[in-house]
N, C-alpha and C positions, 0 to 999 in steps of 0.2 A: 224609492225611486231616485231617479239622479238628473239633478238640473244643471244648468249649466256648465255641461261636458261638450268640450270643444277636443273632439279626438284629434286636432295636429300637433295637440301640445304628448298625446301620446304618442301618434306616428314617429314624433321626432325622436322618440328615444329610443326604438323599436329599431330605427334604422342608421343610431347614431351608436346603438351600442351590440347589437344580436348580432346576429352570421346571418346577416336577409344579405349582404352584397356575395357572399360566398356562394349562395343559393341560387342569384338572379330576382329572387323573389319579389313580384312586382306588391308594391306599395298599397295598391289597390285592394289584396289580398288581407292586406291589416288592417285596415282603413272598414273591411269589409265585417273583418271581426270585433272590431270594435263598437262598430254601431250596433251587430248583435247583440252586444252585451246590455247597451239602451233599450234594443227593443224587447229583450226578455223581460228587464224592467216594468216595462210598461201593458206586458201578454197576461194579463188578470188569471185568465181559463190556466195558463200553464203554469203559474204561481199556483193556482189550487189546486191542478194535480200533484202537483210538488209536493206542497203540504200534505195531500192526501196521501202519499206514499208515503212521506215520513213526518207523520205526523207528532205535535211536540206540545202539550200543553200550556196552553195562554198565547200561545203563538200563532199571528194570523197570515193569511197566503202573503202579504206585501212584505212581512216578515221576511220570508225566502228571497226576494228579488234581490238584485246588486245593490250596492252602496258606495259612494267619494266619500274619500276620507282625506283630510290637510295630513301632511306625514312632519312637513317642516317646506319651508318656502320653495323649496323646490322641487317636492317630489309629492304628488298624488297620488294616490292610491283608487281603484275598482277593484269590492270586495264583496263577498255574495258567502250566504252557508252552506255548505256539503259536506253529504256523509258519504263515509266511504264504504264501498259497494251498498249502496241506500239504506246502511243498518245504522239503527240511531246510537248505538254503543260506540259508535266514534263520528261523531261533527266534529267538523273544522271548518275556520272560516278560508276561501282560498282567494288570494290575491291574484286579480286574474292579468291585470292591467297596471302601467304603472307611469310616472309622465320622467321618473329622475331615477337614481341610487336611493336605494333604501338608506336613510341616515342612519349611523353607526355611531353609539348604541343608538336603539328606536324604543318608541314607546309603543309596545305594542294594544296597551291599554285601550287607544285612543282606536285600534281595528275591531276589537273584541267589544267594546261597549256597545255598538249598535246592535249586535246578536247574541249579548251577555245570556237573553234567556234562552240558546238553545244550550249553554253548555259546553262552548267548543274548547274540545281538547289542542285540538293546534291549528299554528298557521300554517299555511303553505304559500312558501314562496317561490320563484318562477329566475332561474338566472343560464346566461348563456358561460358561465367562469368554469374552469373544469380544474380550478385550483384555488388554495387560500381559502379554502371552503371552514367554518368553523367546525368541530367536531362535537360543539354540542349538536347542531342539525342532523336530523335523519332523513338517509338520502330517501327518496319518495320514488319518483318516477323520470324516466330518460324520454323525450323524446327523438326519435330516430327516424331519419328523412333522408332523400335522395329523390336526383332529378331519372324519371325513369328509363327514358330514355340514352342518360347516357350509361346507366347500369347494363342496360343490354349491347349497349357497344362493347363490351369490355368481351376478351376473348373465351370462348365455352372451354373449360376441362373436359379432357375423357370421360369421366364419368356423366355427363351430357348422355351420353351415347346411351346408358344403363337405366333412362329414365324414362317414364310416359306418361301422358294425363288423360283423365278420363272424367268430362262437364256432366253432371249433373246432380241431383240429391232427390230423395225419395227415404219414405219410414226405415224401409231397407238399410238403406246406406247409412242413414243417421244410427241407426242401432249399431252398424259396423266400427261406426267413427267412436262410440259409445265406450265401447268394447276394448279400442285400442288407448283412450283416453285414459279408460281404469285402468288398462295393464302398465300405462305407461308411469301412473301416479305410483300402482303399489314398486312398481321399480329401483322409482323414486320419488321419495312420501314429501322431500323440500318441495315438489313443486309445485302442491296446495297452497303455500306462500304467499304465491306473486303469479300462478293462473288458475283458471276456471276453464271445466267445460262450459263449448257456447250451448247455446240454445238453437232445437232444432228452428225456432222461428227467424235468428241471425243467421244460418247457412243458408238458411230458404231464400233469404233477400240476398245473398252473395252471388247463388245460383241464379235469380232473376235477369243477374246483371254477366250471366255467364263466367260468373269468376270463385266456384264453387268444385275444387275437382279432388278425384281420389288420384294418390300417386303410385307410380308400379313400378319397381326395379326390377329389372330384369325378369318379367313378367309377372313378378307376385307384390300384392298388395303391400304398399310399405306406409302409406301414410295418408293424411290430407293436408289441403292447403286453400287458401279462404281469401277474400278482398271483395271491397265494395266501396265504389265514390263515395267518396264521402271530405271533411274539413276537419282537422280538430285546429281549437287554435288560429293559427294564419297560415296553417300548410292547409291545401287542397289536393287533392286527384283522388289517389288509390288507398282506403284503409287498410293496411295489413291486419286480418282478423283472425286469423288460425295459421298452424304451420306446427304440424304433429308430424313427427315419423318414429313408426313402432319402432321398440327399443331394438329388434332386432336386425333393424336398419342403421342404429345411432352408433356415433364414432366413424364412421367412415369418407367424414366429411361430402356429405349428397345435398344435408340443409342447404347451403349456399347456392349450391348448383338448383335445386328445386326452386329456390324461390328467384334464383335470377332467368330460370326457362319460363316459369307460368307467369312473370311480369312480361314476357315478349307477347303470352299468350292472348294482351288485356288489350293489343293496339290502340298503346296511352297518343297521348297527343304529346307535342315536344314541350306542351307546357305544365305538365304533369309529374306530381311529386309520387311517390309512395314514400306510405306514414307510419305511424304507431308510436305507440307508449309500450315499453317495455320496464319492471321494477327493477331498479339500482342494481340489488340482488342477483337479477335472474341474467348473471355475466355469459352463459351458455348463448342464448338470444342476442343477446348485448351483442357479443364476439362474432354468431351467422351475421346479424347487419353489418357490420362493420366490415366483414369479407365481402359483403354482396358488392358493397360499396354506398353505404346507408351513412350517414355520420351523424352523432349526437349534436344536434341543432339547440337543444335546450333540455334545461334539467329543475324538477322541484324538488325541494324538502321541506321538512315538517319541523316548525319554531313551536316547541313543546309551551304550551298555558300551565304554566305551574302551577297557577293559584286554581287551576280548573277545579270546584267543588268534585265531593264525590257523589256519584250518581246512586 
């Protein structure tokens, strides 16, 4: 649990060092995620589903919660255990929060000792820098944000014209989406990597919110495309959650264009971001956002626990 956290001493760094003025990004919105981070702390019920998913022995649910950690005089840490995609073959602890600059070198001892028993293989740290990056760190995850509204201001391509959606989802269509998600893996087998097919139950909730559609070029089925309200972080609005188009739609540059029509389709509000995490790696993705007009807001990587015992 974590006591006396005074999230302005975080705010301030959030807003003294990130792209929040590039953004607009109201202050409120960090302020917002930061207290989440206390009150998970403190959600007993959701610390032992936690646990219960990934269960660790000698390890109890308060185990899982966040943790403050002194890094040196002027930089605190909020640090919590996670596994990546919920398999316990790889914990790490992930610095979620932070009040300064990581000191250079750091002891990272001083993060890993409070969750020493799960075993974490690495840390994860969180920076807005998109240079001077050490090259021992491995790059983890991008995330990529834009204000939505001024995406759809930007002028439609022709190939606009080539394009149509179609709201809804049903067994049916999820088997369709199925179908084209396998043919798209054996295509290309890298992009088991750094994605998954979703789960019929996260399209179902996309569709809830009307933001669930198949796409059709020139009348024949070419793909889907996915979003649901939602926050990661201290971006808010639109999750980007799927954005498939059968390979024999790929290359023709339509990605961009698909995903900057079915954001017109969401009538965001003007204070609305669309979001996601996309992996270092997966530069295909990376390069759609970036044409859409999405920019990397922030990015983590993985500080390798050398001394991590072997499992």
């Amino acid at each position: 649990m974590i006591s006396q956290f005074d999230p302005k001493r975080y705010l301030e760094f959030y807003l003294r060092n990130s792209r929040v003025h590039s953004h607009d990004l109201q202050s409120g919105h960090v302020l917002e995620f930061l207290e989440a981070i206390v009150v998970t702390g403190s959600d007993l019920a959701g610390l032992e589903r936690y646990a219960a998913a990934c269960p660790v022995s000698g390890m109890c649910p308060e185990d899982y919660g966040p943790f403050q950690v002194d890094l040196s005089s002027s930089c605190t840490v909020i640090a919590q255990i996670h596994f990546r995609g919920l398999s316990l073959d790889f914990p790490f602890v992930d610095i979620s929060a932070q009040t300064g600059e990581l000191p250079d070198p750091w002891n990272f001892e001083k993060v890993v000792s409070p969750v020493k028993g799960f075993r974490p293989k690495a840390i994860r740290i969180w920076t807005v820098k998109t240079d001077g990056i050490p090259p021992t760190l491995e790059p983890d995850m991008r995330v990529v944000s834009g204000r939505i509204v001024e995406i759809c201001e930007n002028a439609s391509p022709s190939e606009t014209r080539r394009l149509s959606f179609s709201q809804g989802f049903n067994d049916e269509i999820y088997r369709t989406y199925q179908e084209i998600y396998d043919h798209a893996l054996k295509c290309n087998p890298v992009l088991s990597r750094w994605a998954e097919c979703e789960t019929a139950e996260s399209l179902a909730d996309c569709a809830v919110h009307g933001a669930c559609c198949r796409v059709f070029c020139d009348g024949q089925l070419a793909g889907f495309i996915a979003a649901r309200p939602g926050r990661y972080r201290y971006w808010q609005g639109w999750e980007m959650v799927e954005e498939l188009l059968h390979p024999n739609f790929q290359g023709q540059g339509l990605a961009p264009v698909m995903q900057r029509e079915f954001l017109k389709l969401l009538k965001p509000s003007a204070a609305d971001f669309v979001f996601g995490t996309i992996h270092a790696e997966n530069q295909p993705s990376i390069r759609t956002a970036l044409r859409v007009g999405r920019g990397i807001v922030e990015s983590s990587f993985l500080v390798p626990v050398l001394e991590n015992p072997t499992r």
